[in-house]
C-alpha positions, 0 to 999 in steps of 0.5 A, spaced: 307 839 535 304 832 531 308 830 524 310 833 519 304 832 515 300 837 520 305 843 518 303 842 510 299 849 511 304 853 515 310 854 511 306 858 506 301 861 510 307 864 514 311 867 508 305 869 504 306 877 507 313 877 505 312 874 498 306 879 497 302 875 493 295 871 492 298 865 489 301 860 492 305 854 490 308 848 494 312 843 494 312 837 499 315 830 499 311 823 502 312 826 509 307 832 508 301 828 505 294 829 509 287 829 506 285 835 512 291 839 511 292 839 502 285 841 503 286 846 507 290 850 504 286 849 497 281 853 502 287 858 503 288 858 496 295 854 496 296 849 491 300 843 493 304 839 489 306 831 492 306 824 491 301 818 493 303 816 499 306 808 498 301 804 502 302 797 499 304 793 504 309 790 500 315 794 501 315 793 508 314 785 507 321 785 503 317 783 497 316 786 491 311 792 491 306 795 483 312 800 483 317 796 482 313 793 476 313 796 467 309 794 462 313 793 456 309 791 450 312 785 445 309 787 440 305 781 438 
């Protein structure tokens, strides 16, 4: 069973026969992020689109995390 992040691959790679085609493209959110997983279904020829992961331990602090941050130039 595992996380979700272990059934990257799986959606795709079943639906491939009924879509009939080589090209696939797939759409997770943070949840699905795993390095063993995208690279396996780069090797099967399904290209993953997904956030970064948020890893900074800022957020689950209660403080402020790099995201929360923007740059706004003055000009000066």
């Amino acid at each position: 069973m595992g996380s979700i992040a272990h059934n990257l691959r799986t959606s795709p790679t079943k639906r491939r026969p009924f879509l009939q085609t080589d090209k696939l493209d797939a759409v997770a959110d943070r949840g699905y992020f795993n390095s063993p997983e995208i690279l396996a279904c780069a090797q099967a020829g399904i290209t993953v689109t997904l956030p970064k992961p948020m890893t900074s331990g800022a957020k689950s602090d209660g403080r402020f995390g790099k995201q929360d941050f923007v740059y706004l130039p003055t000009g000066r």
